[in-house]
C-alpha positions as CSV (number, residue, x, y, z in Angstrom):
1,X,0.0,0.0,0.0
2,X,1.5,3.3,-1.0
3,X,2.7,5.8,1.8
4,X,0.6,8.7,0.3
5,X,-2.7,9.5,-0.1
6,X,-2.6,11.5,-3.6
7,X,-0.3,12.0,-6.3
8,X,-0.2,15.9,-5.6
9,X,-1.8,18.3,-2.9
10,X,-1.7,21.9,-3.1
11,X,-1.6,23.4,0.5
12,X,-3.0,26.5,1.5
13,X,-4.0,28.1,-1.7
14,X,-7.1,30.4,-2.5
15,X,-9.4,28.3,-4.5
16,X,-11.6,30.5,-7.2
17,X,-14.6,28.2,-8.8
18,X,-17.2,28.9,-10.8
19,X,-19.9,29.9,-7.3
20,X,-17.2,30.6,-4.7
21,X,-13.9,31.8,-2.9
22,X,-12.3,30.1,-0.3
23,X,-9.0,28.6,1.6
24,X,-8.5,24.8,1.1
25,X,-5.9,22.0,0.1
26,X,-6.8,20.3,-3.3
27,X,-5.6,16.8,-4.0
28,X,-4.8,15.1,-6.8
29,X,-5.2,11.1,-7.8
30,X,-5.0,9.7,-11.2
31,X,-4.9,12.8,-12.9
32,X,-8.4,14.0,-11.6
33,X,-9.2,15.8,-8.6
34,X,-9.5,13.8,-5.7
35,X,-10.0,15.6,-2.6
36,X,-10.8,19.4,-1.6
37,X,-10.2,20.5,2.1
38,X,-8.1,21.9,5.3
39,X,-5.3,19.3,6.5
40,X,-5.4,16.8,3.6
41,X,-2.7,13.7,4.2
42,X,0.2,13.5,2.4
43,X,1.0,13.3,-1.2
44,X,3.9,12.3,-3.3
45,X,4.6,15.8,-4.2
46,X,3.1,18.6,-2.8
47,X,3.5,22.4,-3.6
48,X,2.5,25.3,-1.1
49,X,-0.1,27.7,-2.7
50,X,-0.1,30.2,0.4
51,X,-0.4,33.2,-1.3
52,X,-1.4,31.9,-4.9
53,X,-5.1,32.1,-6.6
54,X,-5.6,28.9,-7.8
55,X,-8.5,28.4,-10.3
56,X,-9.4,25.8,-13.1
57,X,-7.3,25.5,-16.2
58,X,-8.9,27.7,-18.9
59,X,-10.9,26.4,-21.8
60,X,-10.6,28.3,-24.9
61,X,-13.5,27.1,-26.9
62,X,-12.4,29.9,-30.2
63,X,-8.8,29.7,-31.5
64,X,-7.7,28.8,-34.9
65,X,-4.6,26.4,-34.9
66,X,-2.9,25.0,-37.5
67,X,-6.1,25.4,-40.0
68,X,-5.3,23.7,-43.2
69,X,-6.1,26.4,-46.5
70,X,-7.9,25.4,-49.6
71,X,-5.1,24.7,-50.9
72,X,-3.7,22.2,-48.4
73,X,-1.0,24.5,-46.5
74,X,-1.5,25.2,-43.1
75,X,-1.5,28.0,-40.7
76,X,1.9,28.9,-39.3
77,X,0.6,28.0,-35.6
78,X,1.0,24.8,-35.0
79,X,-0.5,22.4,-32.7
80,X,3.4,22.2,-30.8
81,X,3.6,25.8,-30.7
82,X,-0.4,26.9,-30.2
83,X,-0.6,24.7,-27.3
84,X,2.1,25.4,-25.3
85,X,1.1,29.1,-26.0
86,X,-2.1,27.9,-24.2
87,X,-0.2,26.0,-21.4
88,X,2.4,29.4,-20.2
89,X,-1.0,31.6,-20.8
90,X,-3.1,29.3,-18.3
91,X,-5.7,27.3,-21.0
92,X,-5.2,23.8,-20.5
93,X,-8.1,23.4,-23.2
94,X,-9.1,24.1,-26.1
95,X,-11.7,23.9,-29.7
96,X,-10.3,24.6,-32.6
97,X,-11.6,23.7,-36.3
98,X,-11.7,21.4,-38.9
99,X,-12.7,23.4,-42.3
100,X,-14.9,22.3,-45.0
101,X,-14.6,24.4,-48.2
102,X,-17.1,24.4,-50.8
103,X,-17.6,21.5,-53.5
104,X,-15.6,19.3,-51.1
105,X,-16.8,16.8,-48.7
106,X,-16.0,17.1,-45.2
107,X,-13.1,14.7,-45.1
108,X,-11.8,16.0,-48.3
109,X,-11.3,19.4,-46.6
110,X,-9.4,18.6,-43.5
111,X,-6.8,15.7,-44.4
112,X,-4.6,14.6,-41.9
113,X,-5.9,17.3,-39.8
114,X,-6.7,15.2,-36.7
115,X,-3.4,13.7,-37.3
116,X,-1.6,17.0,-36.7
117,X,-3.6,17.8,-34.1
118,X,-2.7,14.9,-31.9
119,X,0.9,16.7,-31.4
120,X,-1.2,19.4,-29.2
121,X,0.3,19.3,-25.5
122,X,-3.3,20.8,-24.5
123,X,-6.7,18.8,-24.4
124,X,-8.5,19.4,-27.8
125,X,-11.6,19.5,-29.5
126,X,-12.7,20.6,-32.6
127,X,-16.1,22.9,-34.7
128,X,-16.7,21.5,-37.3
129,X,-17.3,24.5,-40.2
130,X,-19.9,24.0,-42.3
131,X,-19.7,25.9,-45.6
132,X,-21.3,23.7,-48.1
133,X,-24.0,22.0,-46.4
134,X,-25.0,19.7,-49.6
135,X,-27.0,16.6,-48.6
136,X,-24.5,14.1,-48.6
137,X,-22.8,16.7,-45.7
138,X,-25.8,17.0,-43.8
139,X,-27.5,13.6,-43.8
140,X,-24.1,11.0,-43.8
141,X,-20.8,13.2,-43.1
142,X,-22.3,15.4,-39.6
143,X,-23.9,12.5,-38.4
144,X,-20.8,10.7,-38.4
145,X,-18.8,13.6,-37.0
146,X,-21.0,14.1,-33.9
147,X,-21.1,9.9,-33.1
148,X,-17.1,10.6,-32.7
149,X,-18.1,13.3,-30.1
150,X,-17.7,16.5,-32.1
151,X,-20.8,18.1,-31.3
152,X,-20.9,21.5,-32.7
153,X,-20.7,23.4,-35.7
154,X,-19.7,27.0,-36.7
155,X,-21.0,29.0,-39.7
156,X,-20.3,32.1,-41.2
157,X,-22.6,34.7,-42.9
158,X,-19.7,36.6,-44.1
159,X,-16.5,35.5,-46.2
160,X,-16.0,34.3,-49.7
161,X,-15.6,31.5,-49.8
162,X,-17.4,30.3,-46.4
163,X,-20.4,32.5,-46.2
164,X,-24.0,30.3,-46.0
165,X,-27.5,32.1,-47.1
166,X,-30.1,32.3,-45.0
167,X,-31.4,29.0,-46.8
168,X,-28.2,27.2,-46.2
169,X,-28.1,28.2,-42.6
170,X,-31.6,27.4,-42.0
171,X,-30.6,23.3,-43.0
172,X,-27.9,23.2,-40.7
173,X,-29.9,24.9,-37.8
174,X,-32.4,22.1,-38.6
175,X,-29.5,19.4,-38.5
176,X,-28.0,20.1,-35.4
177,X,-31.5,20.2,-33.9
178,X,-32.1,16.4,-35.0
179,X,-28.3,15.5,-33.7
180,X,-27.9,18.0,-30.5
181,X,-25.2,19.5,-31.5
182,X,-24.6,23.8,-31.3
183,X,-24.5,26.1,-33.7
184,X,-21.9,29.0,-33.4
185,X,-22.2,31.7,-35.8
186,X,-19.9,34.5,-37.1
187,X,-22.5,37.5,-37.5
188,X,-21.5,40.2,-40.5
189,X,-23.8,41.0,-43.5
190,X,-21.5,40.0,-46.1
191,X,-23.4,42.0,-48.8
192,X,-23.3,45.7,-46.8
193,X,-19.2,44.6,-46.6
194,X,-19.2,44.4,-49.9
195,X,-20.7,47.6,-50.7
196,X,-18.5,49.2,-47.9
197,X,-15.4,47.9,-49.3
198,X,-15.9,49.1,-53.0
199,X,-17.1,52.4,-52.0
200,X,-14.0,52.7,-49.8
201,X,-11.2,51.6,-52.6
202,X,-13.0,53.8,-55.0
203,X,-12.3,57.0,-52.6
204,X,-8.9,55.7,-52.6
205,X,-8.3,54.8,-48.6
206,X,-6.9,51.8,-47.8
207,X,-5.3,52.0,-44.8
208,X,-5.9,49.7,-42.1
209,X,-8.0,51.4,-40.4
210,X,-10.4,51.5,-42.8
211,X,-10.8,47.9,-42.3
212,X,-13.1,49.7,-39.2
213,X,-14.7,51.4,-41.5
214,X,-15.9,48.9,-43.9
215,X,-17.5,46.7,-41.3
216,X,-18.8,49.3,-38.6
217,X,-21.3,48.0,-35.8
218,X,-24.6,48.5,-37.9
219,X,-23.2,45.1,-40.3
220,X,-22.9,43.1,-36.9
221,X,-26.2,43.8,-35.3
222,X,-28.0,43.2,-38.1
223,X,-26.7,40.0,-38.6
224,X,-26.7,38.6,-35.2
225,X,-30.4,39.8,-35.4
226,X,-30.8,37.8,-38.7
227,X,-29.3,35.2,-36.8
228,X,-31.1,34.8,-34.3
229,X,-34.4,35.5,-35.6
230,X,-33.6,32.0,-38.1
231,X,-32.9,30.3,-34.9
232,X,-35.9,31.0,-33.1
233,X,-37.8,29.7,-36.2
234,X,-35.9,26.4,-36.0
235,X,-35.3,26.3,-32.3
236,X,-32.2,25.9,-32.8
237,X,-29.8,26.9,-29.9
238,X,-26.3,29.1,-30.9
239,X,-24.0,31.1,-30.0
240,X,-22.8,34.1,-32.0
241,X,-19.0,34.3,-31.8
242,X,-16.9,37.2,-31.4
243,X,-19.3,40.1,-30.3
244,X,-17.4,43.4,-30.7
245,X,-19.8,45.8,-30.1
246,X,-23.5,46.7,-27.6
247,X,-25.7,46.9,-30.8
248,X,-25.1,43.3,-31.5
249,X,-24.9,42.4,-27.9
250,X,-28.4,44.5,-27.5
251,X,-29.6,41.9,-30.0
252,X,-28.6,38.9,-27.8
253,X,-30.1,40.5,-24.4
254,X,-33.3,41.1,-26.3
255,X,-34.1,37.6,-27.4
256,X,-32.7,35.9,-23.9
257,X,-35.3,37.8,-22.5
258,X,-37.8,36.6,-24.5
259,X,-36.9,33.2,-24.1
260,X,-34.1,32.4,-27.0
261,X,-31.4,29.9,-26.1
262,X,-28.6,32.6,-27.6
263,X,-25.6,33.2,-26.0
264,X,-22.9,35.6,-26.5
265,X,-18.7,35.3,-26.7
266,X,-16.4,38.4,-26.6
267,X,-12.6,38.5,-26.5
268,X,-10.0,40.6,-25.2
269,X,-9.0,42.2,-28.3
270,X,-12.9,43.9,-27.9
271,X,-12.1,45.6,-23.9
272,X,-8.5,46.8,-24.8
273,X,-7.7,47.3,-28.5
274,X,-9.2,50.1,-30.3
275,X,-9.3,52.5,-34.0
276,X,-5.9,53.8,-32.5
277,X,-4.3,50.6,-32.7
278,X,-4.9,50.5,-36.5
279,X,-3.4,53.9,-36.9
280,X,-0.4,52.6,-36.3
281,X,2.6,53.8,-38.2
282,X,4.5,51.9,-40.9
283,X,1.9,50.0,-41.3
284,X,2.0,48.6,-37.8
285,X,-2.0,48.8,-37.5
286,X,-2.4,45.5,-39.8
287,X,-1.0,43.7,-36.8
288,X,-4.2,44.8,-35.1
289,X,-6.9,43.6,-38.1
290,X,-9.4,41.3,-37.3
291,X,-13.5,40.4,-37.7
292,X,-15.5,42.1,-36.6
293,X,-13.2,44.8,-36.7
294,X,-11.8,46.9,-33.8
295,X,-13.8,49.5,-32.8
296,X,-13.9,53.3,-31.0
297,X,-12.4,52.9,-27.8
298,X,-15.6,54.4,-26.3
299,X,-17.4,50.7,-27.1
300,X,-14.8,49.1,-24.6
301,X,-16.9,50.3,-21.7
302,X,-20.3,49.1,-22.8
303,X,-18.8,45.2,-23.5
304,X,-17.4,45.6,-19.8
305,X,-21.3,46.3,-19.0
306,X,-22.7,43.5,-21.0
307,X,-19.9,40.8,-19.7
308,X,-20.8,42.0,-16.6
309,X,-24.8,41.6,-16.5
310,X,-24.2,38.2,-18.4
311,X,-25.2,38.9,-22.0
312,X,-21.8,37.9,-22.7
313,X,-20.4,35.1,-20.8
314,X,-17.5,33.6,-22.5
315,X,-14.0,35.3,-23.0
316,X,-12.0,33.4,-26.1
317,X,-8.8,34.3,-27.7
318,X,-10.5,33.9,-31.0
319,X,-6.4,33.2,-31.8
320,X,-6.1,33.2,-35.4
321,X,-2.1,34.1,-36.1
322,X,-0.6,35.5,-39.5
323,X,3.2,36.9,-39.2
324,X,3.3,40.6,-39.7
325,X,6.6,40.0,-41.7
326,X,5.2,37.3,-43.7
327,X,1.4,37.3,-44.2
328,X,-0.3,40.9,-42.8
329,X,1.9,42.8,-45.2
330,X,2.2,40.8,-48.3
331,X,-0.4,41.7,-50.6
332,X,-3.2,39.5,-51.6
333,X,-2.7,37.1,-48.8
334,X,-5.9,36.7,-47.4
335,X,-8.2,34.2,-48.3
336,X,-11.1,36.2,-46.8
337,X,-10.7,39.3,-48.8
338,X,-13.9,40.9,-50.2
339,X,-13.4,41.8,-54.1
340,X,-10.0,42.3,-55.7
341,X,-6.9,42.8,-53.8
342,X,-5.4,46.1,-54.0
343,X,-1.5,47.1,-53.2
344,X,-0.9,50.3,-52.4
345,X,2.2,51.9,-53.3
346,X,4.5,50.8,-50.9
347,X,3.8,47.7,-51.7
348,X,1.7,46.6,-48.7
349,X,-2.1,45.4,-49.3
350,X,-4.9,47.6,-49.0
351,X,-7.4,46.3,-46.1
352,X,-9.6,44.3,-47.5
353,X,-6.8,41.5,-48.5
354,X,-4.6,41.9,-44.6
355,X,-5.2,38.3,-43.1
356,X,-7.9,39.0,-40.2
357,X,-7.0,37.8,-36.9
358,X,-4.9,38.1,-34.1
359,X,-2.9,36.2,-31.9
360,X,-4.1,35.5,-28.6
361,X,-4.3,32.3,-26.9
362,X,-1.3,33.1,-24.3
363,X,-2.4,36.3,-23.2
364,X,-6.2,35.5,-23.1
365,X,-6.0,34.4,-19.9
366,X,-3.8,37.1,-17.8
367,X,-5.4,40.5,-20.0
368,X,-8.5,39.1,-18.7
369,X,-7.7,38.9,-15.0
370,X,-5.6,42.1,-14.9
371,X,-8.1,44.2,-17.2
372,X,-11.3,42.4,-15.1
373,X,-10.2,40.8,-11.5
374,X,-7.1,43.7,-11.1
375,X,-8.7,46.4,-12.0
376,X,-12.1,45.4,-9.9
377,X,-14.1,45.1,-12.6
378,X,-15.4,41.5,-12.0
379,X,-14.5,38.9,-9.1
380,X,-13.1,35.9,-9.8
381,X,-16.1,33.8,-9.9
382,X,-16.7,35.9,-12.8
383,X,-13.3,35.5,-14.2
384,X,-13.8,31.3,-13.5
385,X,-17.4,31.4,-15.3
386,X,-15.7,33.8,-18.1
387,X,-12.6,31.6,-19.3
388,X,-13.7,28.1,-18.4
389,X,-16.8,27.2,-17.1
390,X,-19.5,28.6,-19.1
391,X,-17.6,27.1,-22.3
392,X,-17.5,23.8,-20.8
393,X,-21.0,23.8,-20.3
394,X,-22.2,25.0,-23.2
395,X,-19.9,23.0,-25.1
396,X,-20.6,19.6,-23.5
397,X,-17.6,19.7,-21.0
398,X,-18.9,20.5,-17.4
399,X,-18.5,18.4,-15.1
400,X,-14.7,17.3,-17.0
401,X,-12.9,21.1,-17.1
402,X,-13.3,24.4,-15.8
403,X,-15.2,23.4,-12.3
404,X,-12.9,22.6,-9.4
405,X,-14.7,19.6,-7.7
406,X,-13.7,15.8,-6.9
407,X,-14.7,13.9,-10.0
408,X,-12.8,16.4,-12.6
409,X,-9.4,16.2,-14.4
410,X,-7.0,18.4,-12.3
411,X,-6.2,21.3,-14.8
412,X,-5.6,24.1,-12.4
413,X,-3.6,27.7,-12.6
414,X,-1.8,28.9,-9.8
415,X,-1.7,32.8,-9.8
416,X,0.3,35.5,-8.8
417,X,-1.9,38.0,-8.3
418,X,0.2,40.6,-7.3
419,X,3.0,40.3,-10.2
420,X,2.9,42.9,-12.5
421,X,4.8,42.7,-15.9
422,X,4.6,44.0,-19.6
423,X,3.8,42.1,-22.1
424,X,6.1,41.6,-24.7
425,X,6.9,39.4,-27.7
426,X,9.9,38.1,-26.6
427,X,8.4,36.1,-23.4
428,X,5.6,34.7,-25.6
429,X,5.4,30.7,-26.7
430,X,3.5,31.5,-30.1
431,X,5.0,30.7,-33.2
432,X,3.5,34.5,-34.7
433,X,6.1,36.8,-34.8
434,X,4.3,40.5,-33.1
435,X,1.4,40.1,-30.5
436,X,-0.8,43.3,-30.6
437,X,-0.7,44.0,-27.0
438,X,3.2,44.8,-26.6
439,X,3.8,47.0,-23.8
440,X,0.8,46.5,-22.1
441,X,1.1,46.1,-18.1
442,X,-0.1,43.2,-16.4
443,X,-1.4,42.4,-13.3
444,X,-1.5,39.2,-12.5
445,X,0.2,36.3,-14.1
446,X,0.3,32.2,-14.0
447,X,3.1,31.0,-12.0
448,X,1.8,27.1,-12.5
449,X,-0.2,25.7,-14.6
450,X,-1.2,21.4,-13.9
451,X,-3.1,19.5,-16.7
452,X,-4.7,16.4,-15.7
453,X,-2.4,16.3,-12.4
454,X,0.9,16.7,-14.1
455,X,3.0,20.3,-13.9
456,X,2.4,21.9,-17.2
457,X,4.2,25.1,-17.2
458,X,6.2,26.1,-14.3
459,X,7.3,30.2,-14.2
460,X,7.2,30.6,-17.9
461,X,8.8,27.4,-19.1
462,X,6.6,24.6,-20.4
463,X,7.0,21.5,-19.4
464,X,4.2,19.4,-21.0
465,X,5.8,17.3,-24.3
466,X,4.0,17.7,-27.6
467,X,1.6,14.9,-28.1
468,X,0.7,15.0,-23.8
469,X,-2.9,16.2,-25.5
470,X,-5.9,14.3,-25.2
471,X,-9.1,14.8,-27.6
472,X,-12.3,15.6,-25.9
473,X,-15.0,13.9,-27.2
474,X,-18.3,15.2,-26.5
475,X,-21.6,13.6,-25.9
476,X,-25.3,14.6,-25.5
477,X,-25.7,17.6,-23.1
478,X,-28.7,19.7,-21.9
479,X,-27.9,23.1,-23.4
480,X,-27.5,22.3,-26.9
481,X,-31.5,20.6,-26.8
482,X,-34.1,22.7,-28.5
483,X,-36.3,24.6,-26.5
484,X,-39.1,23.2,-27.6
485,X,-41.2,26.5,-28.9
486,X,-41.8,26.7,-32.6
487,X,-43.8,29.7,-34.1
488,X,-47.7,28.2,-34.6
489,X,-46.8,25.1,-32.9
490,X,-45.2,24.0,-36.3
491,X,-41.8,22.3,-35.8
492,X,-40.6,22.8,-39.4
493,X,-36.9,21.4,-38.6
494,X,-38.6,17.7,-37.2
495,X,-40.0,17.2,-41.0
């Protein structure tokens, strides 16, 4: 019989869940937590928290990694690099996603990618896009998908070539429905971009920050409205992805109160980032380009008030990484541009063909607790239910990450909460060579972070090998169920 009770106890720490904050060992057994309490017995290694935070590992259910192109490259990120990002930023999760580009089958889009995948040192799962959502697709391929536990699709309304119509949309509202799998949607009117975009070349400014300008607040709220209005009529339940702005996150309050399983994701780049930051000189503001665009810095305070009354309850990195050096200013490289690619004189792009996205999957975590717990605007229950546990839950997870309870895997951050450092490039794990926060100061900042009861990342180093990762399949959960009220009491989508 072995001397020790648990693999690992943290003594003395302040545990932050989901509900509540309090003083308590936590031991670990078998990878999962074991035990929570004052004066646990011994373990085989055992690491004083006095003076640490110590909350769940974050879940990061938005981040591009390693995404295989159209035309079979891949994203510079890489499963190696974008997870031990994850790890030295405190996520010990994350969903990424396998692409489907039109006229090809699902499997035909993503070759290999679960392959690659499998060298993450974080837990995975993936969203499955859905961009051509031809019968075969729908009625053999998603099936098949969510019986391996990958329960939950994403579609766009803007982007050649991934946009859906309404029509298309409305079939893969209806298909989830019949499988229970969630819908998460990227809301922009594709068309009014479009317009925006030729209007704006035509004037001649193409500077980044008219990527703003193309794509100002008006072209998100009146998608998420279109949006959710198709999802009431299929009772479908979503969430829209990436709200920058309180017109489209006016939309969301509206229909929860009325009833309308919606719910609402925000990331950092939205409380911190601003217009100013694609001023930029030389150039510099491509670094900060990304949909839906950066806006006024005036709109940071009213996403503070709507993560604060619970409109929007989940924080993601929404990590999607192209090298300034390489990618952001060499023209045409986009695949998401809207209408021909124009290069400016200098020989960088005009907006509409700078990659979108930005890399965040490091600094998700500890911009969130300095610019939220630090600076008082939320507690860190809030911070818990922000970067883990309302993500698990609505993506089929609780009970497995971002809850601190016996029963769970042991994925746990230990804080400093009093450190305070800048950020800069150079202390960063990603394999994106600028992160659009440089210089910013920090308060607050993981010292430790365990996955599944082993030492992930100790004071900046990571320590988890590639391949450590484990996929998380995901099975039938209560959230993702239709609500069961169809206008007229005609359930169109059961047909």
């Amino acid at each position: 019989m072995s001397d020790f009770d648990y693999d690992l106890v943290l003594r003395g720490g302040t545990l932050a869940s989901a509900a509540e904050v309090f003083e308590a060992d936590l031991g670990i057994r078998d990878g999962v937590i074991a035990a929570i309490g004052r004066g646990l017995r011994r373990g085989r290694e055992e690491i004083d928290a006095r003076g640490r935070i110590i909350t769940p590992g974050g879940l990061d259910s938005h981040c591009h990694i390693e995404e295989l192109g159209q035309d079979g490259t891949a994203q510079e990120e890489s499963f190696a690099s974008g997870s031990a990002a994850a790890l030295a930023g405190g996520t010990t999760s994350f969903i990424c996603f396998l692409p489907q580009w039109k006229g090809h089958s699902l499997a035909a889009s993503a070759p290999g990618y679960a392959e690659r995948a499998r060298r993450s040192r974080a837990d995975y799962s993936f969203h499955q896009i859905i961009t051509d959502p031809t019968p075969e697709v729908l009625e053999r391929e998603v099936p098949a998908l969510v019986a391996r536990g990958i329960r939950s699709l994403k579609v766009f309304l803007t982007y050649d070539p991934l946009r859906l119509t309404d029509g298309e949309f409305l079939q893969v509202l209806a298909t989830a429905r019949r499988l229970g799998a969630m819908v998460t949607v990227h809301c922009e009117n594709f068309d009014a971009i479009g317009w925006r975009i030729q209007a704006l070349l035509k004037a001649g400014l193409t500077d980044p920050l008219q990527h703003a300008w193309s794509r100002p607040p008006v072209v998100e709220r009146e998608a998420t409205h279109r949006a959710i209005a198709l999802a009431e009529l299929a009772d479908q339940p979503i969430q829209v992805f990436h709200v920058s702005c309180e017109e489209a996150a006016a939309e969301i309050a509206a229909a929860r109160a009325r009833g309308v399983k919606v719910w609402g994701e925000t990331c950092p780049q939205y409380v911190t980032l601003s217009h100013d930051d694609l001023r930029a000189p030389d150039f510099a503001g491509a670094k900060a380009v990304c949909s839906p665009a950066l806006r006024d810095r005036a709109e940071h305070a009213r996403i503070w008030r709507r993560i604060q009354d619970g409109t929007l309850d989940v924080v993601t990195s929404d990590h999607c990484g192209f090298s300034f050096a390489t990618a952001k200013k060499a023209a045409g490289s986009s695949a998401y541009g809207t209408g021909a690619a124009v290069q400016r004189p200098d020989g960088t792009p005009a907006f509409n063909a700078i990659p979108n996205g930005v890399p965040g999957i490091e600094t998700r975590m500890p911009v969130l607790f300095s610019e939220g717990v630090s600076k008082g605007r939320i507690d860190l229950p809030t911070f818990v239910r922000l970067s883990s546990a309302n993500a698990a839950k609505l993506f089929g997870l609780a009970g497995r990450k971002g809850t601190l309870a016996p029963g769970a895997d042991a994925d746990l951050v230990l804080w400093d909460p009093d450190r305070e450092t800048t950020i800069t490039q150079s202390r960063l794990h990603h394999a994106i060579d600028y992160t659009p926060w440089e210089g910013m100061a920090i308060k607050g900042w993981p010292a430790l972070t365990i996955r599944r009861g082993e030492v992930a990342m100790r004071e900046g180093e990571v320590l988890a090998a590639p391949g450590s990762g484990r996929f998380l399949p995901r099975g039938p959960y209560a959230l993702a169920a239709p609500s069961g009220r169809v206008p007229d009491g005609f359930d169109a989508a059961a047909v």
